[in-house]
N, C-alpha and C positions, 0 to 999 in steps of 0.2 A: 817479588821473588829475586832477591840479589844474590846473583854468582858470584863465584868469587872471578876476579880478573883473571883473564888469560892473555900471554902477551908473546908475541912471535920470537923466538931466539933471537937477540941480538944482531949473531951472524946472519940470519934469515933476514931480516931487517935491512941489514946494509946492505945485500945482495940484491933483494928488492926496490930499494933506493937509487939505486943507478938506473934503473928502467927509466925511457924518458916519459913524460908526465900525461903529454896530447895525446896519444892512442889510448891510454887509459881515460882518459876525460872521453872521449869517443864514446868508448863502451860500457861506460857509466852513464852518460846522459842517453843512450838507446835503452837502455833498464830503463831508467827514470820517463822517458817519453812512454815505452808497455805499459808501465806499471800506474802511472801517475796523468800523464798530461792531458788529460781526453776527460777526467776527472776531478780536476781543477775546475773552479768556478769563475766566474769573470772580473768579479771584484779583486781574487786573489791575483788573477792573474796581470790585472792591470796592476797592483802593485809589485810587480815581479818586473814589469819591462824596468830597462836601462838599468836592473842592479846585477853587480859582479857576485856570485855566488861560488865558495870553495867548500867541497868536504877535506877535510885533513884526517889522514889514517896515520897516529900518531907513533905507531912502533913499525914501519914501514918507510912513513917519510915521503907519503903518496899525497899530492896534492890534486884534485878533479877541480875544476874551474869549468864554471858553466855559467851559463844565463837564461834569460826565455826571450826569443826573438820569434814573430809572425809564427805564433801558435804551438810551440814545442821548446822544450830545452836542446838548448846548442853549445856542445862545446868549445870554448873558448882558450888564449892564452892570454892570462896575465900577469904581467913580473908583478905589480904592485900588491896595496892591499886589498880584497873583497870588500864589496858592504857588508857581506855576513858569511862568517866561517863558522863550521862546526867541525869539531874535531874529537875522536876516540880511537881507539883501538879497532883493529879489524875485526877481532871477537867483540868486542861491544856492539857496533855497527851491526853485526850478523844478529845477535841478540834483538837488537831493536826490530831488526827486518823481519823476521820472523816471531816478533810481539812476545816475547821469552823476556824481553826486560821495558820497563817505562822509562822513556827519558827523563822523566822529574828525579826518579833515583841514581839513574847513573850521572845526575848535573849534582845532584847534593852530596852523591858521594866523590865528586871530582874527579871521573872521567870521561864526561861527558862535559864540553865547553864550547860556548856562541860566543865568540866576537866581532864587536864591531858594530851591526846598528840593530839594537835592541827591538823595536818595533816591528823590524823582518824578520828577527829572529821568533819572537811571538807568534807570528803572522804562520811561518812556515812550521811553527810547532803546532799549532792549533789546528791549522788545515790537518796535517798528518793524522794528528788524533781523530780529527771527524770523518776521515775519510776511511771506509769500512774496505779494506785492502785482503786479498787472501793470504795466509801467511804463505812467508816466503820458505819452501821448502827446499833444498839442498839434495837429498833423493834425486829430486827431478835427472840433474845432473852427472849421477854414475854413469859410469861407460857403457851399464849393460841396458840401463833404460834409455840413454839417448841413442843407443844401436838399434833398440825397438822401436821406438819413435820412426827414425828415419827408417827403418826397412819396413814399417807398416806406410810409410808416404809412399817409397819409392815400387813396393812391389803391393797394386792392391788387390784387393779380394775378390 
């Protein structure tokens, strides 16, 4: 099901760009720990120690640098290169997360790109695909359900 690309204003872009990188790498690998790490398997996960991992949100200019250290992804800094980057747009990314598009389409349509060491790249595709994930919904998120949410915690029944 290929969308056509969607891609953030330019100026929305560079404005985003200036955010600094680590607090975002934070709250990207707290998703990824939810959503992911408890669900990972132990072969994968031993090939995950000691390697440098970055998403790159390419019309943003957002780099998330992470790794897996004693048991979870932990965000990290690093100036150099990753073993393995993957990189799209923030609308593709959400596509993927919400299983609205296949990574093999958005890699052969060219915007969807691993660089760096092929093998982890595989590795981290293949897990993804076998791992049966809820899709990731965006709803959850409005202000009038996260206000329910929290007042159904905070005041109960």
């Amino acid at each position: 099901m290929s969308t056509s690309p969607f891609l953030l204003p330019p100026p929305m872009g560079s404005l985003l760009s200036r955010l600094p990188a680590y607090p975002g790498s934070l709250l990207f690998v707290t998703g990824l720990n939810l959503a992911l790490a408890k669900r990972l398997a132990p072969d994968v996960t031993q090939m995950l120690v000691g390697k440098k991992l970055r998403l790159r949100v390419t019309d943003t200019q957002w780099a998330f640098d992470f790794e897996w250290v004693n048991g979870r992804f932990a965000a990290c800094t690093n100036k150099g290169a990753a073993d393995l980057t993957i990189s799209a747009s923030a609308y593709d990314f959400v596509l993927l997360a919400r299983r609205q598009e296949d990574p093999d389409t958005l890699f052969f349509s060219r915007r969807l790109s691993m660089e760096g060491d092929t093998e982890l790249g595989l590795l981290v595709k293949n897990t993804l695909d076998a791992i049966e994930l809820p899709v990731f919904n965006l709803e959850q998120f409005k202000p009038l359900n996260v206000l329910t949410r929290l007042r159904a915690r905070l005041i109960p029944h």
